[in-house]
BALOBA-1460 file (C-alpha; in Angstrom, 3 decimals):
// residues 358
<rec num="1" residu="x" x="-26.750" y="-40.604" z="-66.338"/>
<rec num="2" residu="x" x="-25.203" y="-43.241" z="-68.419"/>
<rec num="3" residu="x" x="-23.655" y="-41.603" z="-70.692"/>
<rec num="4" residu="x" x="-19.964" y="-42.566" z="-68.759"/>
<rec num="5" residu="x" x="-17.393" y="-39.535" z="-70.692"/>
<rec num="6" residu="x" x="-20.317" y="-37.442" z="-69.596"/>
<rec num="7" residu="x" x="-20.904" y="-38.468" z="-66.456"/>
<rec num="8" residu="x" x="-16.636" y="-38.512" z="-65.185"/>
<rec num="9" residu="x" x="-17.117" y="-35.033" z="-66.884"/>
<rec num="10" residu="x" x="-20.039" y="-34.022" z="-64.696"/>
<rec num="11" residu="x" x="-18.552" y="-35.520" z="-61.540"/>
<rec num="12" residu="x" x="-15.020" y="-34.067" z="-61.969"/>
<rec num="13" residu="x" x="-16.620" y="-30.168" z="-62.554"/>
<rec num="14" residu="x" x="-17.957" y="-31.057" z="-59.082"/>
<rec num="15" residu="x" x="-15.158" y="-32.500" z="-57.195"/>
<rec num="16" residu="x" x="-13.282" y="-29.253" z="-58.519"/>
<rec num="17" residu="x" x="-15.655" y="-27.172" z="-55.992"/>
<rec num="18" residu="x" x="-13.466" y="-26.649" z="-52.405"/>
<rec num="19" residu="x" x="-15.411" y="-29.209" z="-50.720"/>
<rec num="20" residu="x" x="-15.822" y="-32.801" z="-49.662"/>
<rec num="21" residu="x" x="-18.671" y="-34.416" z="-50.815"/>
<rec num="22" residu="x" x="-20.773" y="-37.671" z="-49.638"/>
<rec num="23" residu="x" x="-21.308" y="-40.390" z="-51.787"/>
<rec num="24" residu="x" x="-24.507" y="-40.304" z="-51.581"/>
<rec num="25" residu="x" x="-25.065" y="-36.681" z="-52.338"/>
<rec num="26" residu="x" x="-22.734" y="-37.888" z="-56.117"/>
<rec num="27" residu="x" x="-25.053" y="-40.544" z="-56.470"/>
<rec num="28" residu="x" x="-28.196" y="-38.664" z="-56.196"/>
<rec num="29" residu="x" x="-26.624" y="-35.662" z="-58.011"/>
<rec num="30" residu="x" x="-25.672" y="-37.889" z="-60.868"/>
<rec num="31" residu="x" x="-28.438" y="-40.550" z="-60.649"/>
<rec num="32" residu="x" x="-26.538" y="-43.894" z="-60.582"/>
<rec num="33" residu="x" x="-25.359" y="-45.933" z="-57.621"/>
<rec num="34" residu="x" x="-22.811" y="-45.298" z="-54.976"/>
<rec num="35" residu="x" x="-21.321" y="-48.427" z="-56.412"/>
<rec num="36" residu="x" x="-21.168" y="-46.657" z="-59.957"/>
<rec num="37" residu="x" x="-19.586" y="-43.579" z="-58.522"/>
<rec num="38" residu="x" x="-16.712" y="-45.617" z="-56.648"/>
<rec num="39" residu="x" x="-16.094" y="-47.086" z="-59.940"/>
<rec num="40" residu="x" x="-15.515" y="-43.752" z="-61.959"/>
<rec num="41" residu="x" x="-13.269" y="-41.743" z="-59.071"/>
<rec num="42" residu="x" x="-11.086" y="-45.008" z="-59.252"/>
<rec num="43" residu="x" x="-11.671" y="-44.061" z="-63.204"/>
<rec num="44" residu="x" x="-10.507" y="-40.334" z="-62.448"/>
<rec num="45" residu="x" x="-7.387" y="-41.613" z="-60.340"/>
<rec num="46" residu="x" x="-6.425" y="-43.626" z="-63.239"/>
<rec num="47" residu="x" x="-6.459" y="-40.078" z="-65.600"/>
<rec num="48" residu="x" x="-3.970" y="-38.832" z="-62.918"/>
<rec num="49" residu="x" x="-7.348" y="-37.000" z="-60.789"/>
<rec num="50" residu="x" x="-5.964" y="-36.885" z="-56.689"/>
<rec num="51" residu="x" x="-9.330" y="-38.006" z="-55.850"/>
<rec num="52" residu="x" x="-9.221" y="-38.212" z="-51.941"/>
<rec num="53" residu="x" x="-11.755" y="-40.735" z="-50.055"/>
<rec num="54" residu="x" x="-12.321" y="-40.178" z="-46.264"/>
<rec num="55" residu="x" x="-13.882" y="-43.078" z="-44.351"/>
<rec num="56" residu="x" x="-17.026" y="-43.333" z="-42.327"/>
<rec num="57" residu="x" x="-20.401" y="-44.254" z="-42.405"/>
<rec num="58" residu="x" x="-21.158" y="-41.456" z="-44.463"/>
<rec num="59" residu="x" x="-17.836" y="-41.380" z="-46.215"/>
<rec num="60" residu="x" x="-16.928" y="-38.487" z="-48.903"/>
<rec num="61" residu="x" x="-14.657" y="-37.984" z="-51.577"/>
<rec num="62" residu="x" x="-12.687" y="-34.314" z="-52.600"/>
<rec num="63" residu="x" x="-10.069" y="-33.637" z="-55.264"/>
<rec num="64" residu="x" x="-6.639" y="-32.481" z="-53.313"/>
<rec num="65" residu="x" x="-3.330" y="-31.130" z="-54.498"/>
<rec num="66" residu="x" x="-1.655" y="-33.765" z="-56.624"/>
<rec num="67" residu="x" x="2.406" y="-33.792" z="-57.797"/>
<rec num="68" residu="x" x="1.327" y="-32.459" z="-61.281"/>
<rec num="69" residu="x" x="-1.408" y="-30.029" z="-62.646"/>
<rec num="70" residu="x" x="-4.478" y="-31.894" z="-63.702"/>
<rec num="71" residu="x" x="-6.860" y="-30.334" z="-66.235"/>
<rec num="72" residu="x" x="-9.378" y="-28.233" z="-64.576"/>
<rec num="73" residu="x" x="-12.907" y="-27.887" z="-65.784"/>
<rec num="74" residu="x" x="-14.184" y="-24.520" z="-65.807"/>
<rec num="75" residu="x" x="-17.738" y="-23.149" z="-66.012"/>
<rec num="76" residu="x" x="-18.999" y="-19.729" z="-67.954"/>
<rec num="77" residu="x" x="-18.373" y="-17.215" z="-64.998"/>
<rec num="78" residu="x" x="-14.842" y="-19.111" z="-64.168"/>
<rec num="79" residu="x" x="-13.837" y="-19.471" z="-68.010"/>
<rec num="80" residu="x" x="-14.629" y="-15.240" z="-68.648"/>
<rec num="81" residu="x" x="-13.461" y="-14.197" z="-64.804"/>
<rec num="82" residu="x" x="-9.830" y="-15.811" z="-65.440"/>
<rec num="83" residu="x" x="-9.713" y="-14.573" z="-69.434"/>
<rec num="84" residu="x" x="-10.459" y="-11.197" z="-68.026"/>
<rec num="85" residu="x" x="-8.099" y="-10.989" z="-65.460"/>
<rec num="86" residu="x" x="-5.367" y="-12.355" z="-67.836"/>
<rec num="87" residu="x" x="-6.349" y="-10.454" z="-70.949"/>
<rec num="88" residu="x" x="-5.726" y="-7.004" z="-67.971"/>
<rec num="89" residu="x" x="-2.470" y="-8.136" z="-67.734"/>
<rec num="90" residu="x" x="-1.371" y="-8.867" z="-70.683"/>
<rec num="91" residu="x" x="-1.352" y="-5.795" z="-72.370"/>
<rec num="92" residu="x" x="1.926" y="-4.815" z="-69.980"/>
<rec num="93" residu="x" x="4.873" y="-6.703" z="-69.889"/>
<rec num="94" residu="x" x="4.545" y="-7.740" z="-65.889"/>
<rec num="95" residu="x" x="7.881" y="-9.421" z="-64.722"/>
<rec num="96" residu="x" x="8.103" y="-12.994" z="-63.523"/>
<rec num="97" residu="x" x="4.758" y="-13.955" z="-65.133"/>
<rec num="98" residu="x" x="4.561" y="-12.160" z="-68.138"/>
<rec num="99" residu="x" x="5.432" y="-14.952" z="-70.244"/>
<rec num="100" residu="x" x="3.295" y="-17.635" z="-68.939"/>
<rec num="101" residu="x" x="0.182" y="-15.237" z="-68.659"/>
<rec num="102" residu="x" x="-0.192" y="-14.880" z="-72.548"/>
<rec num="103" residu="x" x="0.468" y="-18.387" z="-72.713"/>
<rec num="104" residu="x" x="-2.137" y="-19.340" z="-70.820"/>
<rec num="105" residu="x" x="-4.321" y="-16.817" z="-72.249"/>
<rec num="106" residu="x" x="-3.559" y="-18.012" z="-75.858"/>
<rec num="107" residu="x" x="-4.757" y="-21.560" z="-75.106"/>
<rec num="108" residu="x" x="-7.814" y="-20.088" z="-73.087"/>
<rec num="109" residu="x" x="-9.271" y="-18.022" z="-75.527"/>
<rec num="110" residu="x" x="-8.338" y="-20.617" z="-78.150"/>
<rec num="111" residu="x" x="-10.909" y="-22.690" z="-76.686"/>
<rec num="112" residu="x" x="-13.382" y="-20.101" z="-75.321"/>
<rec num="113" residu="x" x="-17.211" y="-20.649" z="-77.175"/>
<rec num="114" residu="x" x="-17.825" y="-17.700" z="-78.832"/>
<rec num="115" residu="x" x="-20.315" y="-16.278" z="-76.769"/>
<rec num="116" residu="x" x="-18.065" y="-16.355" z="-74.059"/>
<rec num="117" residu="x" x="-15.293" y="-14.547" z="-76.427"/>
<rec num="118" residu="x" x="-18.260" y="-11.746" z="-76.514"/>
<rec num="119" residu="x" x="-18.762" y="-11.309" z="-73.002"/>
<rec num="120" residu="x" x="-15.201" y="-11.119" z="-72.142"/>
<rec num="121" residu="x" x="-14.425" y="-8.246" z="-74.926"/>
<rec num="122" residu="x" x="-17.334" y="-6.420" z="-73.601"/>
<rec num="123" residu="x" x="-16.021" y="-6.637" z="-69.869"/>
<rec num="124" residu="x" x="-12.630" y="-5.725" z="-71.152"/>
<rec num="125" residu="x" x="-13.847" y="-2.770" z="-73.469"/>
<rec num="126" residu="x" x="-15.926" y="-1.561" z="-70.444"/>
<rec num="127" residu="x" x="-13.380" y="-1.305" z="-67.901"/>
<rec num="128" residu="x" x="-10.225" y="1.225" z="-67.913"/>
<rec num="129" residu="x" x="-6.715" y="-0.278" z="-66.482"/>
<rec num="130" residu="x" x="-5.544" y="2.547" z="-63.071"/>
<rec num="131" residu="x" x="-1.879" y="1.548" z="-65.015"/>
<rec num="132" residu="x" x="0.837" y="4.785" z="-65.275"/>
<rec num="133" residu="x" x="2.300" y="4.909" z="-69.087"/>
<rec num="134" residu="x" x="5.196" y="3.685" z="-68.666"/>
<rec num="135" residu="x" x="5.560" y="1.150" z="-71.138"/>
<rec num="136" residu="x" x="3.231" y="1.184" z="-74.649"/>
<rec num="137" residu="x" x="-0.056" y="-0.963" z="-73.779"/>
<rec num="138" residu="x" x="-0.275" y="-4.045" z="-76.247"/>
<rec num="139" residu="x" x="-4.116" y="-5.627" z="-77.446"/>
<rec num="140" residu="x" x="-4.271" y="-9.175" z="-75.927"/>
<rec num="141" residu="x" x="-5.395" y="-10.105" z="-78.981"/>
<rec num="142" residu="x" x="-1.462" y="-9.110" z="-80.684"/>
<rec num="143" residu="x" x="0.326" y="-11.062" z="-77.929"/>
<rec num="144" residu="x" x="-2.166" y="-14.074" z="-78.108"/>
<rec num="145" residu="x" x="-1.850" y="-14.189" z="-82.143"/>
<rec num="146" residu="x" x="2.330" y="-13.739" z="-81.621"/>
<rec num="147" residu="x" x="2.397" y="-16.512" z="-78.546"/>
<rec num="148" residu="x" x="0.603" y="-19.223" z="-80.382"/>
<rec num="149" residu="x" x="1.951" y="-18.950" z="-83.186"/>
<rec num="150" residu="x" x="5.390" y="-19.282" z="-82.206"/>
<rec num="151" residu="x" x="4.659" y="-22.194" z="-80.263"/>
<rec num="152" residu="x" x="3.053" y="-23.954" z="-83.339"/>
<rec num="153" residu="x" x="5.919" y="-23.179" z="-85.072"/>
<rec num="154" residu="x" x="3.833" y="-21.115" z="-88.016"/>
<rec num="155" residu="x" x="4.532" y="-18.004" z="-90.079"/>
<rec num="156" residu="x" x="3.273" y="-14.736" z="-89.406"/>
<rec num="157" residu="x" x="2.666" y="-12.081" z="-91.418"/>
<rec num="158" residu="x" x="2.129" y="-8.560" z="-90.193"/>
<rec num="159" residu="x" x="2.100" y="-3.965" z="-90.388"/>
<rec num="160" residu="x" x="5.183" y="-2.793" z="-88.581"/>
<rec num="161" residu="x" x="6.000" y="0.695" z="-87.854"/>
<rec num="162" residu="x" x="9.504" y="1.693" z="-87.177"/>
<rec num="163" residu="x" x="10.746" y="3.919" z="-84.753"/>
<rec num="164" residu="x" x="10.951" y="6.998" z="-87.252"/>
<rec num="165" residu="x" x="7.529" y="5.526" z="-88.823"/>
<rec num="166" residu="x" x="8.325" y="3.888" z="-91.283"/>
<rec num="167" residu="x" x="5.747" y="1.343" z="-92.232"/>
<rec num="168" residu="x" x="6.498" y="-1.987" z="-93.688"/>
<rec num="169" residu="x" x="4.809" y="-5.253" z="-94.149"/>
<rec num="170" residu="x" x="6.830" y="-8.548" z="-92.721"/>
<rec num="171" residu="x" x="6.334" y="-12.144" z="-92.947"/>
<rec num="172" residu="x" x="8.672" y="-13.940" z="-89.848"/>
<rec num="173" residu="x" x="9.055" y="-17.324" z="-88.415"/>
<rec num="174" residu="x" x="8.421" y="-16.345" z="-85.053"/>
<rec num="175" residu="x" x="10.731" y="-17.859" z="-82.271"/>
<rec num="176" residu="x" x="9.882" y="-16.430" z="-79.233"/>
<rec num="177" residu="x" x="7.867" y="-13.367" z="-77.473"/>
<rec num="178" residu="x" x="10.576" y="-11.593" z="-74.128"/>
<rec num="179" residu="x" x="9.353" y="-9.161" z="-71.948"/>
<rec num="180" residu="x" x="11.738" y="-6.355" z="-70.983"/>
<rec num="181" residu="x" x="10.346" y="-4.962" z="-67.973"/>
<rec num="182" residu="x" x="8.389" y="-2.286" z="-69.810"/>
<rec num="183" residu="x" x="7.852" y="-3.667" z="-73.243"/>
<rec num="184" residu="x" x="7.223" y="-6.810" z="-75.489"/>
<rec num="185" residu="x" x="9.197" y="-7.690" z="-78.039"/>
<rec num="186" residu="x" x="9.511" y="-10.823" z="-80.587"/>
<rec num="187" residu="x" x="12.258" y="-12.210" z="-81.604"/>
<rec num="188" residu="x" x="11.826" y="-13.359" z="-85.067"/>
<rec num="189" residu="x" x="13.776" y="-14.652" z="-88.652"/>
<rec num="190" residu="x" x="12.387" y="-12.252" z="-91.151"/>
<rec num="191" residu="x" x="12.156" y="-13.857" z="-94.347"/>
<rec num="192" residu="x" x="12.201" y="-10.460" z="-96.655"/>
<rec num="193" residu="x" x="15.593" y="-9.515" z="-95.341"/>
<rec num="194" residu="x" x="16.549" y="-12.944" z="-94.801"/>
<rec num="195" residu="x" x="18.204" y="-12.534" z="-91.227"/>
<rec num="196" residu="x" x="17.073" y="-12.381" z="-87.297"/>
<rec num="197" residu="x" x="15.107" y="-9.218" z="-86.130"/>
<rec num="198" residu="x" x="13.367" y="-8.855" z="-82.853"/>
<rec num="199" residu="x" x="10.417" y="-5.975" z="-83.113"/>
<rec num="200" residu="x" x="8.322" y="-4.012" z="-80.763"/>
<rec num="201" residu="x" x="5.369" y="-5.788" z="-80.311"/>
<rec num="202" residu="x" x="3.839" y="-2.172" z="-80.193"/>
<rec num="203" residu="x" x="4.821" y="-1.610" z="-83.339"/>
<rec num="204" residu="x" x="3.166" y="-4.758" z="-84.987"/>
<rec num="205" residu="x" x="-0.252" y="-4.444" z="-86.418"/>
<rec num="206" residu="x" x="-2.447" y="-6.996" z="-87.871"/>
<rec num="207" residu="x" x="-0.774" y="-9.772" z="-87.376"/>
<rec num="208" residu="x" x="-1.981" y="-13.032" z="-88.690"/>
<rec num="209" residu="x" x="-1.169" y="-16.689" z="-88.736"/>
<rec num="210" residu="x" x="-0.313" y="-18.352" z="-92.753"/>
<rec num="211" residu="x" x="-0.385" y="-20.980" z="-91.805"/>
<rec num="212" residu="x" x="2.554" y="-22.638" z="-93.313"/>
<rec num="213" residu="x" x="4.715" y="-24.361" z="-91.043"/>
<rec num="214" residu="x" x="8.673" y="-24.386" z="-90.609"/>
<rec num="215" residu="x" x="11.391" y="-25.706" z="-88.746"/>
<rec num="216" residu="x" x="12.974" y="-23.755" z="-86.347"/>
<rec num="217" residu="x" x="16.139" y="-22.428" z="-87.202"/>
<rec num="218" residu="x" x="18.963" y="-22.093" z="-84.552"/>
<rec num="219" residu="x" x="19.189" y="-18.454" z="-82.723"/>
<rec num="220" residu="x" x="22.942" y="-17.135" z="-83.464"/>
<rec num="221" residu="x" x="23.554" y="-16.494" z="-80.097"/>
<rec num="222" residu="x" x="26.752" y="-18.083" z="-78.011"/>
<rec num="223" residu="x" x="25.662" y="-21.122" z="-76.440"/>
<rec num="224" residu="x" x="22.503" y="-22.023" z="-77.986"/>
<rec num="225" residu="x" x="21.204" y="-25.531" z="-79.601"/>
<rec num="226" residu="x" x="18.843" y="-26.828" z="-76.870"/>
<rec num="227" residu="x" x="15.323" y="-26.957" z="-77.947"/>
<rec num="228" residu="x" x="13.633" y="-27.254" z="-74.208"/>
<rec num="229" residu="x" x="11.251" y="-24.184" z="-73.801"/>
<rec num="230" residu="x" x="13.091" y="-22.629" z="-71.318"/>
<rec num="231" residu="x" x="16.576" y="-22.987" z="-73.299"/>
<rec num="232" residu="x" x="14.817" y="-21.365" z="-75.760"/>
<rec num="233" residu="x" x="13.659" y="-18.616" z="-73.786"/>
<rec num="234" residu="x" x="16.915" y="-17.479" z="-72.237"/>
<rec num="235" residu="x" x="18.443" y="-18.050" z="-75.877"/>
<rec num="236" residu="x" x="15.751" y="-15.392" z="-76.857"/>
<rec num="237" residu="x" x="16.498" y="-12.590" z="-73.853"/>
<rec num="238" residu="x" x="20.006" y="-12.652" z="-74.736"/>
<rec num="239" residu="x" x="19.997" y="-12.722" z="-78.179"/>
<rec num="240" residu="x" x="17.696" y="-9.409" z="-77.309"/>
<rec num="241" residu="x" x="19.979" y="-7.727" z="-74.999"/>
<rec num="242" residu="x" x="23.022" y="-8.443" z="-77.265"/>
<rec num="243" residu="x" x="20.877" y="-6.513" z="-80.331"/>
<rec num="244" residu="x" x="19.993" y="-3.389" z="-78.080"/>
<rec num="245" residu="x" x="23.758" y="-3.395" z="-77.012"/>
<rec num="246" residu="x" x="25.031" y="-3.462" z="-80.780"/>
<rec num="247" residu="x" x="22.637" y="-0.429" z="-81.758"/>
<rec num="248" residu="x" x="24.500" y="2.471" z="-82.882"/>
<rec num="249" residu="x" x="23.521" y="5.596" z="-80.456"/>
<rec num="250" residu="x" x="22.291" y="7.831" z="-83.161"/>
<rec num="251" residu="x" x="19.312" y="5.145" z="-84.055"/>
<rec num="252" residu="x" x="18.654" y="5.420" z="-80.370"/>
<rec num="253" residu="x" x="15.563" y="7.117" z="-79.414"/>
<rec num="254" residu="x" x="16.471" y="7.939" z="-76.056"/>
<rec num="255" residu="x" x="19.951" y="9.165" z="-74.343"/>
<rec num="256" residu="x" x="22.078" y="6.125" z="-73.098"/>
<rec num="257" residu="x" x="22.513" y="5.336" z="-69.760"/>
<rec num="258" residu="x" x="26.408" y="3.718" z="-68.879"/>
<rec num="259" residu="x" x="25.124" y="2.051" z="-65.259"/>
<rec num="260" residu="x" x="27.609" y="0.828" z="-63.142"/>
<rec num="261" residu="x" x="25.948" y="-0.373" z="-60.033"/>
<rec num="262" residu="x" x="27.495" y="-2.280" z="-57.265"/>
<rec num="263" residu="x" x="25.180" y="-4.811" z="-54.946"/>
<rec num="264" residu="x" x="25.437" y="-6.482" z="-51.253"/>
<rec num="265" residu="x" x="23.988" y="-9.372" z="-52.677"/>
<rec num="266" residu="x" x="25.329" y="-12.760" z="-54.799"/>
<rec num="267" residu="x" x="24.932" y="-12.012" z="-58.698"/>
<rec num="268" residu="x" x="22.140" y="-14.986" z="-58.724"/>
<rec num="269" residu="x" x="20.008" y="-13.037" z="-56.141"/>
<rec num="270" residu="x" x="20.220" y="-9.677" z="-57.854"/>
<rec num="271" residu="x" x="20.167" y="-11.240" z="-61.492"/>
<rec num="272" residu="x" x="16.484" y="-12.657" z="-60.879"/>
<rec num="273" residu="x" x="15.406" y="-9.211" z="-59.620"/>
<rec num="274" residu="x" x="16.448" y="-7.498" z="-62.494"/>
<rec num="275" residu="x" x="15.101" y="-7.402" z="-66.105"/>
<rec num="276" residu="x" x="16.744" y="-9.859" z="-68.442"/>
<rec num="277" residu="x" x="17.639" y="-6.438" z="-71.049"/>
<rec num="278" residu="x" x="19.886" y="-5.076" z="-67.953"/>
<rec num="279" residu="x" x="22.330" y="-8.280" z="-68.271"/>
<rec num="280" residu="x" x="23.828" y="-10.417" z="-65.530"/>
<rec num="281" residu="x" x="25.987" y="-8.879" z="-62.994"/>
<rec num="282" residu="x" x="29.381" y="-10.214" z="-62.144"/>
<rec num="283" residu="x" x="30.368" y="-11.351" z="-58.702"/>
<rec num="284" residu="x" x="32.442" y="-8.532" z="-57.149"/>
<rec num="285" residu="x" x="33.864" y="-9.610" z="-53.592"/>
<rec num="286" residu="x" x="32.437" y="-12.347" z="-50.869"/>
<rec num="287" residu="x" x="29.319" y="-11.178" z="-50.988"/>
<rec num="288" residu="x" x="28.769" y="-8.656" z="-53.632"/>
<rec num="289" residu="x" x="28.305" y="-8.107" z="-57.358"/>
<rec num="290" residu="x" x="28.880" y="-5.371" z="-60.009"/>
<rec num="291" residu="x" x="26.631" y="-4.532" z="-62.918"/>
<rec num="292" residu="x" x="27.972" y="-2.860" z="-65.860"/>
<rec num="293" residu="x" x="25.657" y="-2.385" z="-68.501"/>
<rec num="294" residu="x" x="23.594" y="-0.240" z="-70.910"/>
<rec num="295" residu="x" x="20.067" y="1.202" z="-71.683"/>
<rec num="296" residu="x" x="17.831" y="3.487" z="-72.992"/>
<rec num="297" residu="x" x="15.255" y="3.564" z="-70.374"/>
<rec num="298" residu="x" x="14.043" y="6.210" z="-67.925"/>
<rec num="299" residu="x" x="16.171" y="7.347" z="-64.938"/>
<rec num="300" residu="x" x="12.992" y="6.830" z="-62.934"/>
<rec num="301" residu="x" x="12.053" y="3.571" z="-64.217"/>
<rec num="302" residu="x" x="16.046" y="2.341" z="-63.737"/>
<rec num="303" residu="x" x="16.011" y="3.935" z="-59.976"/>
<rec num="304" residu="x" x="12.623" y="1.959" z="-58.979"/>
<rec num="305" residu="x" x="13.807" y="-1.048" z="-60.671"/>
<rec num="306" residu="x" x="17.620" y="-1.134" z="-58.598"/>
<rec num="307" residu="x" x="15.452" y="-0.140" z="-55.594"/>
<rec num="308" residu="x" x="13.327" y="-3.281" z="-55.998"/>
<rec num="309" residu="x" x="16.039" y="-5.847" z="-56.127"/>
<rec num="310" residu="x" x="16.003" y="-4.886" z="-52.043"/>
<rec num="311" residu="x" x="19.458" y="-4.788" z="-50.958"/>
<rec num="312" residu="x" x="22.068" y="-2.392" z="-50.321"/>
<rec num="313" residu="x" x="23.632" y="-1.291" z="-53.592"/>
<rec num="314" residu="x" x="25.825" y="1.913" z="-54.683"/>
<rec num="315" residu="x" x="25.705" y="3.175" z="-57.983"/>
<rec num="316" residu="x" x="28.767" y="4.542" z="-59.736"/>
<rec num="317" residu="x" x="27.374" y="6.069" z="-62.813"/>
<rec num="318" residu="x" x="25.818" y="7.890" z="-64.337"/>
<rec num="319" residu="x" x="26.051" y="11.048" z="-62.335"/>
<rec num="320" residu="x" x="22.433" y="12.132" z="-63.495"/>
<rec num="321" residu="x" x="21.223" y="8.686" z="-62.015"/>
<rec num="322" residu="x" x="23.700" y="9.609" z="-58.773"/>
<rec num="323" residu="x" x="21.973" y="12.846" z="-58.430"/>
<rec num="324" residu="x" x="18.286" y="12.125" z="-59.179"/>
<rec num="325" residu="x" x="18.809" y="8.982" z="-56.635"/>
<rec num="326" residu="x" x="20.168" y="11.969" z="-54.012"/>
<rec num="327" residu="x" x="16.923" y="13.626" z="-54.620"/>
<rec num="328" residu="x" x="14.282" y="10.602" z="-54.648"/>
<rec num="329" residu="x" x="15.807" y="9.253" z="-51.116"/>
<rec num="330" residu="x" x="15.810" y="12.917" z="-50.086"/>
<rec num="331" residu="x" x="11.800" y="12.959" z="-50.844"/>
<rec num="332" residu="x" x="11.372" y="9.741" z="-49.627"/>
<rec num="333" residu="x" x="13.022" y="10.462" z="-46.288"/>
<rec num="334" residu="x" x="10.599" y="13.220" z="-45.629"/>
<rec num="335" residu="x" x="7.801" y="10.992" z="-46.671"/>
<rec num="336" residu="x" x="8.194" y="9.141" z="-43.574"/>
<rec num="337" residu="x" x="8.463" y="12.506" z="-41.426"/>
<rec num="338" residu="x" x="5.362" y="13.594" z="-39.084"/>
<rec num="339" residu="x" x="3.735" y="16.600" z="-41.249"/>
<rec num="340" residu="x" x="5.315" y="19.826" z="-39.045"/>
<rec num="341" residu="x" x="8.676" y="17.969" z="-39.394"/>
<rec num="342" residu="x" x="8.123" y="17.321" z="-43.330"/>
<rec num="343" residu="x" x="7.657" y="21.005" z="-43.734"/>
<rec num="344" residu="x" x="10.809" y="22.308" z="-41.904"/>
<rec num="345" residu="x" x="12.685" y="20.012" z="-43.916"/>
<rec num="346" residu="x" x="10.524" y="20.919" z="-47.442"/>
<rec num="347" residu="x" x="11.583" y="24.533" z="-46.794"/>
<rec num="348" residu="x" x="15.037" y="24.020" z="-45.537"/>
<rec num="349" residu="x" x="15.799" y="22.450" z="-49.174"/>
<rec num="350" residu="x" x="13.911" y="25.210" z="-50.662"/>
<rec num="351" residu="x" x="16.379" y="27.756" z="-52.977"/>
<rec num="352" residu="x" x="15.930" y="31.623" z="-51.108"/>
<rec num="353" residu="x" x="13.749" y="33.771" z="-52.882"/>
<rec num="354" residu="x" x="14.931" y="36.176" z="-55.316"/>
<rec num="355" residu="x" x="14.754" y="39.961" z="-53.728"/>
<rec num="356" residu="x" x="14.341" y="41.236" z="-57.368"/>
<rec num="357" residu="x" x="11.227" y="39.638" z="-57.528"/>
<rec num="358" residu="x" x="7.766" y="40.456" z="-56.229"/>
């Protein structure tokens, strides 16, 4: 092979396999000398390739962990098996790698051939998610469109359907997409009403990229003006809480929920457990914190999710969340029970019959 980008191409997609392999086996594989294929790992370390050699008579040569992430070179069945998987995910907003799933996925499936495109729509259109309706499922294809372009910094244009369905057309500069433990939303400047929105992503249909280019403008949130990517992002998650906080309760479509929830744990422990929407708790005590804060979502959903930071907490309010709490430990207590034992206690809790009726 002496076509050389070709050939460091070639012998990097097999270096990439989990193995160590002989010189000799790369020459032959690649036609050209062992000398040749010293020449081009030395070429690979150079691109920033960990390209291991072990010594022998044989000797060998294997790609290792490096200090940064090298490109990887993927083939058909590797390129639709990982687009899959993320496109799966990416239709709910999964905490801790929500955001950097539908980033990778944008730049995947901005580079995907299409034939590869077709078989990964047909494996996704074939299959059905085992996901409970919690949170509104979103196309990849909407989070992809939204992710890329607000990291090229281009206008969007898009259907939106308000929550009493109302539907409008909007053209935003996009600044960034948060996930809220259930849901997807982008925070955006709309240009027809001239001022920051963040919408459902839901909600938005048919979005498309202009195009046209802008500068980013600066998020009116406290404490902003960094551009680094993650500034941005926490700019973005509180600039969302704050809006949900400042919406009057009658535009609410679901009752508000006043938490206050005390935890045995330091505010930075239980603040990365919890979804960015809930807030930051406070430090309350040596080695406790308090969390005073608003929603709109589920008791259910906000009983699993203060459950999941996993340590001791006591909630204050509301009293519905008190009392269905009561009930789920009660259920969960006798979940653990042998099966005679889970009975006695089943009917124990179980109101008397009415004599009146039959």
């Amino acid at each position: 092979m002496s076509d050389t980008p070709a050939r460091l191409l070639k012998l990097l997609s097999l270096l990439q396999t989990p193995r160590e392999w002989p010189g000799g086996e790369l020459a032959e594989r690649l036609d050209v000398s062992p000398r040749t294929i010293r020449r081009d790992v030395d070429r690979l370390r150079d691109l920033g390739y960990p390209v291991e050699a072990s010594r022998g008579s044989v000797g060998g040569y294997r790609l290792v962990a490096g200090a940064a992430m090298p490109p990887l070179l993927l083939d058909d069945e590797e390129a639709v098996a990982i687009a899959v998987g993320l496109r799966a995910g990416a239709g709910h907003a999964i905490e801790g790698v929500d955001e950097a799933s539908v980033r990778a996925l944008a730049k995947l499936e901005q580079v995907l051939p299409s034939r590869l495109r077709h078989r990964v729509s047909v494996l996704q259109n074939a299959t059905v998610p085992l996901t409970r309706g919690d949170g509104a499922t979103i196309a990849p294809r909407t989070l992809t469109t939204l992710a890329s372009a607000a990291t090229g910094r281009e206008r969007l244009r898009f259907a939106y359907r308000s929550g009493d369905g109302t539907r409008t057309k909007r053209q935003v500069e996009p600044y960034r997409l948060v996930s809220a433990g259930q849901r997807w939303y982008l925070v955006a400047y709309d240009l027809g009403r001239e001022d920051w929105r963040t919408f459902r992503v839901d909600r938005v249909g048919e979005p498309y990229a202009t195009g046209a280019r802008f500068a980013p403008r600066p998020l009116p949130v406290e404490g902003t003006g960094s551009d680094g990517s993650d500034a941005e992002s926490g700019d973005a998650a509180r600039y969302l809480s704050l809006s949900m906080r400042r919406m009057k309760p009658e535009r609410r479509m679901k009752p508000e929920l006043c938490l206050d929830v005390w935890f045995g744990a330091p505010a930075e422990f239980v603040a990365a457990r919890l979804p960015a929407h809930l807030g930051a708790p406070e430090p309350d005590g040596e080695d406790g914190c308090r969390l005073r804060t608003s929603c709109t979502d589920s008791l259910e959903w906000v009983a699993l999710r203060l459950a999941l930071v996993d340590c001791e907490f006591s909630v204050q309010g509301p009293p519905q969340l008190v009392e269905y709490l009561e009930s789920l430990g009660a259920r969960l207590t006798r979940a653990a029970l042998p099966s005679s034992r889970r009975r006695d206690s089943a009917d124990k809790d179980r109101p008397p019959a009415d004599p009146e009726q039959g």
